[in-house]
N, C-alpha and C positions, 0 to 999 in steps of 0.2 A: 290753419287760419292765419297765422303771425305772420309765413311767406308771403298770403296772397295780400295781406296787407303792404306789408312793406312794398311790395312790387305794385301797389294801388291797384288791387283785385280787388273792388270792393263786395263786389257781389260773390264772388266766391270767399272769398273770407268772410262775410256777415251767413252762407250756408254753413261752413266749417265749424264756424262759432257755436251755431243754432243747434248744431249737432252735437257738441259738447258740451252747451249748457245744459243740453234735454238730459242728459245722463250725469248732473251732477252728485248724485250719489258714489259714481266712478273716480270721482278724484279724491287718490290720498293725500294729497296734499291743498286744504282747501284755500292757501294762498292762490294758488294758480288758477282757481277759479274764477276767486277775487278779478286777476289779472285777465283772464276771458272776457269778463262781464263788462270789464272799462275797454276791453278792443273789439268784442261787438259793437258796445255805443260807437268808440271811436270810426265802424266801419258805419254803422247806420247816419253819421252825420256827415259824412262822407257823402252817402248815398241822399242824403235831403230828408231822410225818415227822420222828421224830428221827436215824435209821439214815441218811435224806439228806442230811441236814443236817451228820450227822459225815463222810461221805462227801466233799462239797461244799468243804467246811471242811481237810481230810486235801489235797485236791487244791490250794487254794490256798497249803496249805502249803510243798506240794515245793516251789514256784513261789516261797513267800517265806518262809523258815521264822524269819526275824525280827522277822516282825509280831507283837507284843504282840499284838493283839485277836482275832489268831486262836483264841491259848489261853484268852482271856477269853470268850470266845463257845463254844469246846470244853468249858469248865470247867460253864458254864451246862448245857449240853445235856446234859453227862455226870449232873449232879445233877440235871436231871429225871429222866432215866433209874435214877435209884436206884444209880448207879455212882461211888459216892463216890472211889474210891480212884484211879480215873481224872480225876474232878473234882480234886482233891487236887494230883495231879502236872501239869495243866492250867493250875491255878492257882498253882504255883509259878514254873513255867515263865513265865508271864504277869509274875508279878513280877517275876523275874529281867531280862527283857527290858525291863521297863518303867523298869525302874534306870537301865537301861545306854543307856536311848534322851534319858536327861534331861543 
């Protein structure tokens, strides 16, 4: 999936993805999961899926709800969508983390 990324596959790399998050029980190492889950979203906004992309994004969060760039990348997606007030608290959140990580 990472190849068809970088190569902007988006549709083959958001399939790739799909197929290894289905089997995330199969990852020993549940960092790279992590890292799946943010290059699916990354492929679904690519692709205009914005409803997958918050999905994607939502799931890496349980998993790491400290990540600055989650909310920087939710904040994004919430303001294409025309959902400003979800952008708003996205992107506080984003700052707030991003204070605390310096």
């Amino acid at each position: 999936g990472r190849l068809y990324l970088k190569r902007r596959m988006f549709k083959q790399a958001r399939r790739n993805f799909q197929a290894a998050i289905k089997t995330k029980d199969g990852y020993l190492d549940k960092s790279l999961f992590y890292k799946d889950l943010l290059y699916m979203a990354e492929a679904c906004v690519f692709l205009g899926d914005y409803p997958a992309t918050l999905k994607y994004l939502q799931s890496a969060r349980i998993i790491n709800p400290e990540d600055p760039q989650i909310y920087f990348n939710q904040a994004l997606v919430y303001q294409k969508m025309g959902r400003q007030k979800e952008a708003a608290s996205a992107r506080k959140r984003y700052i707030e983390l991003s204070k605390q990580s310096k």
